[in-house]
N, C-alpha and C positions, 0 to 999 in steps of 0.2 A: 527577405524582410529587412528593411532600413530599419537603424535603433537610431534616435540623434543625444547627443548631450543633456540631460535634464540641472534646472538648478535646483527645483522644488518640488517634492510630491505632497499635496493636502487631501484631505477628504476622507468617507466613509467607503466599503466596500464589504462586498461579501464573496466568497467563493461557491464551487459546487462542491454539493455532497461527496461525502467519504465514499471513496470507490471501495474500502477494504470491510465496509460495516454494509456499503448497497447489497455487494455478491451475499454476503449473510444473513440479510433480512430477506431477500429470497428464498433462500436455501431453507431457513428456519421458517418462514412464514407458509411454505412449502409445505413443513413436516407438520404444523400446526393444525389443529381441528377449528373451523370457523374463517374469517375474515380478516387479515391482515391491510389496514392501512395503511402506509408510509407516503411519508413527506421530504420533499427535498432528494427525488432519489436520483444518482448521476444514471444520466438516461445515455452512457459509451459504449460502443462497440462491446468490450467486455462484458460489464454488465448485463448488455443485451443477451450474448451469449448463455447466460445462465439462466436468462426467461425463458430462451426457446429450449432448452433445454430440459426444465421443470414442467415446461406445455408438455412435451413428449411424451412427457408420464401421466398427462391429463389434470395437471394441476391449471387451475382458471387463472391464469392471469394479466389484468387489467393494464394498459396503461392510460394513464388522464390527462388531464392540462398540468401545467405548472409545476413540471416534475413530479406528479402520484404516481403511485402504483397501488392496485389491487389485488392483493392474493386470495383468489379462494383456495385455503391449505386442504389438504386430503388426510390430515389428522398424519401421525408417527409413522404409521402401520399402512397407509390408504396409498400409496403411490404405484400405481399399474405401470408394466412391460411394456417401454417405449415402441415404437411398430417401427421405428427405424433407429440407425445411430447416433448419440449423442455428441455434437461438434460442441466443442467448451472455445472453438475459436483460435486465438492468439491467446488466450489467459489463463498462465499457470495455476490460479488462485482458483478459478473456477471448474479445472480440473481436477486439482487436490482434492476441496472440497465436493464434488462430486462423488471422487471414487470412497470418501470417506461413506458419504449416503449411501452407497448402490451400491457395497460389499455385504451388506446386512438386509440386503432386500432377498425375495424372494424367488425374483425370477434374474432371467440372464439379461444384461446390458452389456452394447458395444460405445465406447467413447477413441472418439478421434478430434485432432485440430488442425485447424486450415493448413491450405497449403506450405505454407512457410515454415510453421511450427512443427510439422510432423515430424521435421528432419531434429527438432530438442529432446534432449533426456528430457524424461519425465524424473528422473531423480529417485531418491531413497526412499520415496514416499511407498513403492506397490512393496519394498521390502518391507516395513514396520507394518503394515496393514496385512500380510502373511503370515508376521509374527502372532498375530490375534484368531488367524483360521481362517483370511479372506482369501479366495480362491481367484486370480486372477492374473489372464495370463495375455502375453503382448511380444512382441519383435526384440532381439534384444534381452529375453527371460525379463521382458515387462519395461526395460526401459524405454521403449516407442511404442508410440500409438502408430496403429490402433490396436487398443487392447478391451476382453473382453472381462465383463465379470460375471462369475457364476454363483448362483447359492451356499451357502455354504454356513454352517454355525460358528460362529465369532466365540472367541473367550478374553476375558478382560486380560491384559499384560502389565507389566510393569516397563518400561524403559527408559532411557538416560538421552536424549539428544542431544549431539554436537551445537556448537555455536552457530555455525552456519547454514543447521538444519532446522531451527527452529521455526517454521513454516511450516514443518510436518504436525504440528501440534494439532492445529484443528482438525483434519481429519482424522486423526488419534480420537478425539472429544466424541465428533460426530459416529462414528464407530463404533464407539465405548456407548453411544445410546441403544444400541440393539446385541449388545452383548452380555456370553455370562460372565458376573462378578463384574469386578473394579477393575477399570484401566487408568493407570498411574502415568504421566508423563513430568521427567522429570527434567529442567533444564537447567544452563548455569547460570544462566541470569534471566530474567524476567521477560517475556518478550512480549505482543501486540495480546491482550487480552478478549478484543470483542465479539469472538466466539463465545468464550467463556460467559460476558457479562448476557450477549444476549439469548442464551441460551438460559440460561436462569432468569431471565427478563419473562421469557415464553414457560417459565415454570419448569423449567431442569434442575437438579442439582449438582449442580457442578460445583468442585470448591477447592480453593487456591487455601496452599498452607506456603509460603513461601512461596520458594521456588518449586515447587511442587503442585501438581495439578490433577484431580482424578474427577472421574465420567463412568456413572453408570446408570445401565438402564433405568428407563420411567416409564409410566402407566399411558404418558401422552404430554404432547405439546398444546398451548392455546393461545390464537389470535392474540395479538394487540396491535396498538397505535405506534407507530415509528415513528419519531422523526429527525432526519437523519443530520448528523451537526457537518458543518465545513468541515472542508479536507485539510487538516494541516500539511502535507507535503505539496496541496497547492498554492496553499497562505505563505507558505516559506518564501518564497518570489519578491512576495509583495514586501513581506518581512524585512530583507534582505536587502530588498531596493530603499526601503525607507532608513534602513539602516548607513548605508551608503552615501547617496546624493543629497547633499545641500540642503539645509531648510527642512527638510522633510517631519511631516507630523501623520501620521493616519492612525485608523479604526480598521480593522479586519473584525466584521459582527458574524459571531454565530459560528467558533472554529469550534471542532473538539478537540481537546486539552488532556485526553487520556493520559495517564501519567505513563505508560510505555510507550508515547509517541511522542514526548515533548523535549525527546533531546537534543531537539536542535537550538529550541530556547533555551535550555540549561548552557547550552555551550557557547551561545551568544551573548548570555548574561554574565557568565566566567570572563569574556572576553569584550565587557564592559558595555555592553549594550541597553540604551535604556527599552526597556520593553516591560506592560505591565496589563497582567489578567483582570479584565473589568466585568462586572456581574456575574461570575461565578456560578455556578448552576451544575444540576444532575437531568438529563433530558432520555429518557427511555434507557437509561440503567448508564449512561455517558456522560463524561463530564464536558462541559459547552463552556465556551468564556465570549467574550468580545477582546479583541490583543489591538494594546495601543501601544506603539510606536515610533520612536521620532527619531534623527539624526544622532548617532554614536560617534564618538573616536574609537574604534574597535583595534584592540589589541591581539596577541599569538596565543593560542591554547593548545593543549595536549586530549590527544581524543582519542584514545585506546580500546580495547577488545571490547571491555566492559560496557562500554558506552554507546558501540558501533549498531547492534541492533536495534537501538530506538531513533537512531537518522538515518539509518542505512538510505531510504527511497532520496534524503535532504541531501543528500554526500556532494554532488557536481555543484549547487547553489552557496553549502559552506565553501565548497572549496575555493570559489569568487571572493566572496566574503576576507577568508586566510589571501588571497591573493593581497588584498588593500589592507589590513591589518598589518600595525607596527609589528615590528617582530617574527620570529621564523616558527610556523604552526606546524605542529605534526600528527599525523595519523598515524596510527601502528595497528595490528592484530585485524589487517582484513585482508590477508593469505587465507584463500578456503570459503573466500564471501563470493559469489555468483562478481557482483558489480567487479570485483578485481581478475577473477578466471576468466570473465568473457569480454576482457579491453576496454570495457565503457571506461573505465578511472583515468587510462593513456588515453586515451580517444580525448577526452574534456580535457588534460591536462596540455597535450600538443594543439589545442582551437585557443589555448587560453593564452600558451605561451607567444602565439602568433600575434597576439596584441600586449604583450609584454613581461607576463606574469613569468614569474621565475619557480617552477614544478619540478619537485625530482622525483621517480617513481622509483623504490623499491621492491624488494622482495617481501617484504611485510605493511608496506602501505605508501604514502609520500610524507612528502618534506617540501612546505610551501615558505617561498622567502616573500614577506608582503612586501609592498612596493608603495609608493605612493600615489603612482595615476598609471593607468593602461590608454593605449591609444587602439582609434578606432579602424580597420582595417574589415578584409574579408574572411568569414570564419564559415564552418560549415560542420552543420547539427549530425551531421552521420546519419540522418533519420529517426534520430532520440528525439523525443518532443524535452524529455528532463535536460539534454543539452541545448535544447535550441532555448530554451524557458531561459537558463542560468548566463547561456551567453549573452543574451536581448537584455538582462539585469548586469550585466559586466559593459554592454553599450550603454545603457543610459549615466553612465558614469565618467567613459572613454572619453579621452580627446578627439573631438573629427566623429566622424559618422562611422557606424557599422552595419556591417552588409552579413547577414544569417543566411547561408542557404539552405534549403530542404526543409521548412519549416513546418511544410503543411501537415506534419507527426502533431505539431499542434494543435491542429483544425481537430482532429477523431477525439483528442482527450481533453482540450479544456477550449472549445473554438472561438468564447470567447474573453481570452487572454488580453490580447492588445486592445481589445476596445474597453476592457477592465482600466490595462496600464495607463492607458491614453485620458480616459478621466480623472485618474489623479493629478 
C-alpha cells in the first residue's frame, strides 16, 4: 500500500460498529427469549465466528442488508447440544465468552480454533471458570483447544483479577447467570463494561460498586433493539490523523464514548489535543458522541498501569502520535499485558524507527523521543492490520511516499479503511 504526504484532511465520516459490543449482542441476544434486532453490526471474520457458533446450538440467526442482524434467542435456559464442534475461529473474545455460556449449560460442548490459533494459550480464563465448579477439560490441563466442556453445577465465587487479566471478566458475569449465589469480580481498575451494561440492558442484574462487580442468576433474558455505536479503537486512526497533518478539521458520527474506552482521548487531550464530544447521547444502555477534531500541536505525556487498560487495543496509533509530539512520552506498567509478551509493541516500534521515530523499549514499556517530521520509506505491517492502520497514519504525515507491506490484515477487519481515508 502507498501512503503519500497529506496537507489537509476535512469532512464527515463514520466507522464500523464495535467489534467488542457485536460478539455480545450475539451472545446475549442468544441467551434472550424472543427477537433480537441490531444495527450497525461489524459483519468480520470474528464476529462471524460467534453466529456459526450460536447456529450450532440452533439459535436462528438472521443476517440482512446494511449491517442487521436477527437473533431469534432460545430464552437463558433454551440453548441445545451442538451436533458438532464449536470453532470461535481466530478470536479470543469469542472464545472466553463462549466457554463462560457453555459451562453452565447442560449438555457437553467441544470448542476449538482455526488452524493458526490452536497453537495459543487460551489463558487463565478455564482456571477462574473451575474456580465456580465448571468442569472443563483441554491439552495443556485446559490451556489448548480443543477443549471440552461438561455439565457440571456452578457456584457463585468471589475473585481478585490481575491487571492484565481483566478480560476474564465477562465470562466470570456470563457464568455467574447460571449459578448458585453471587459471583463477585473484583478488579484494580475499571475495565471494558459492555457486558455488564448489556446484560442489564436484556434485563439482568448485574451491578458495579466500584471496582467491584457481581452476577447472579435470573429467571431470564428479553429481546431488544441494538444499535450498535462506532468502534472507537477504529476512530482512533482517523483521530489521530486529524490530529497530525496540516489544516485538518473532521467529524467522526456515531462513536461510542464508553467511559472505559476513552483513554486514548483523555491522553490526547492531556497532550493538548483539540478534540470535542458533540451530541452526547445513551444508545441501547451506551454512550454514542459524534468527535470533532482538528489539527493539534500535540505535546509528551506520561501513560502508566492505571491508564493502560482503557487504550490498550489504541497503543501502536498513540505511539505515532508520541512519535511527533514535543517532548519525550512514556509508557510504563505494560510488563504482563499480552501486546508487550507477544512483540507486537517492538514489532511497531522497529517499522517506525525505519522512518525515523526514535523508540526505546524497556522492561516495563517505552520511552518515545518525539521528533518533528518522519520520512517516508518502506515499512511492513507483520500482518497486524492495527500496524498497518497506525503506520498508513504515520505516512500521511512522512516526507516522500510510504510503501506498507502486507496490508491485506486490513481488508478482513475494516476493508474499508482507505477509501474512508482517501475521502477526507
Amino acid at each position: 500500500m502507498l501512503i503519500e504526504n497529506r496537507n489537509r484532511l476535512r469532512g464527515e465520516i463514520t466507522v464500523p460498529g464495535d467489534k467488542s459490543i457485536s460478539h455480545r449482542a450475539i451472545v446475549i441476544g442468544a441467551l434472550a427469549s424472543g427477537t433480537t434486532e441490531i444495527d450497525n453490526f461489524l459483519l468480520g471474520e470474528d464476529c462471524i465466528s460467534t453466529i456459526d457458533c450460536f447456529r450450532r446450538m440452533q439459535v436462528g440467526i438472521e443476517i440482512l442488508q446494511n449491517n442487521r442482524v436477527r437473533v431469534n434467542g432460545r430464552g437463558l435456559y433454551g440453548l441445545k447440544a451442538p451436533s458438532s464442534v464449536l470453532n470461535s475461529g481466530r478470536s479470543g473474545t469469542a472464545l472466553r465468552l463462549l466457554l463462560g455460556v457453555l459451562c453452565g449449560q447442560p449438555f457437553t460442548s467441544g470448542v476449538i480454533r482455526n488452524e493458526f490459533s490452536m497453537k495459543k494459550p487460551v489463558g487463565k480464563v478455564v482456571h477462574y471458570l473451575r474456580r465456580m465448579g465448571a468442569n472443563i477439560s483441554g491439552r495443556e490441563d485446559g490451556n489448548l483447544c480443543p477443549l471440552t466442556i461438561s455439565p457440571s453445577r456452578l457456584k457463585g465465587t468471589e475473585c481478585v483479577l490481575p491487571i492484565h487479566e481483566m478480560h476474564i471478566k465477562s465470562p466470570l458475569l456470563l457464568a455467574g447467570l447460571y449459578s448458585e449465589g453471587e459471583t463477585t469480580v473484583n478488579e484494580p481498575v475499571r475495565s471494558r463494561n459492555h457486558t455488564e451494561l448489556m446484560l442489564n440492558y436484556f434485563g439482568a442484574d448485574i451491578r458495579e460498586e466500584g471496582h467491584c462487580v457481581k452476577s447472579h442468576s435470573v429467571e431470564n433474558l428479553y429481546a431488544q433493539k441494538v444499535s450498535i455505536p462506532g468502534d472507537i479503537s477504529m476512530a482512533a486512526y482517523f483521530i489521530t490523523a486529524a490530529l497530525l497533518v496540516p489544516n485538518s478539521d473532521i467529524v467522526i458520527k456515531d462513536v461510542g464514548v464508553n467511559p472505559t474506552r476513552i483513554g486514548i482521548l483523555n491522553v490526547y487531550k492531556q497532550m493538548g489535543a483539540k478534540i470535542e464530544l458533540l451530541n452526547e447521547r445513551t444508545v441501547s444502555g451506551e454512550r454514542v458522541a459524534d468527535i470533532h477534531v482538528m489539527t493539534s500541536g500535540l505535546k509528551s505525556a506520561k501513560i502508566n498501569q492505571q491508564l493502560v487498560p482503557s487504550l490498550i487495543d489504541e497503543l501502536p496509533v498513540i505511539i505515532v502520535a508520541a512519535a511527533l509530539a514535543e517532548g519525550t512520552t512514556e509508557i510504563t506498567g505494560l510488563s504482563g499485558f499480552k501486546v508487550k509478551q507477544s512483540g507486537k509493541l517492538k514489532a511497531i516500534s522497529m517499522e517506525l524507527a525505519k522512518m525515523g521515530a526514535k523508540i526505546v523499549e524497556n522492561e516495563d514499556g517505552l520511552v518515545i523521543e518525539g521528533r518533528k517530521s518522519l520520512r517516508g520509506t518502506v515499512v511492513d505491517s507483520n500482518n497486524n492490520h492495527s500496524h498497518a492502520m497506525a503506520l498508513s497514519i504515520a505516512g500521511l504525515v512522512a516526507e516522500e511516499e510510504t510503501t506498507i507491506r502486507k496490508t491485506h490484515s486490513v481488508d478482513i477487519v475494516y476493508p474499508t479503511f482507505y477509501e474512508t481515508l482517501n475521502k477526507l
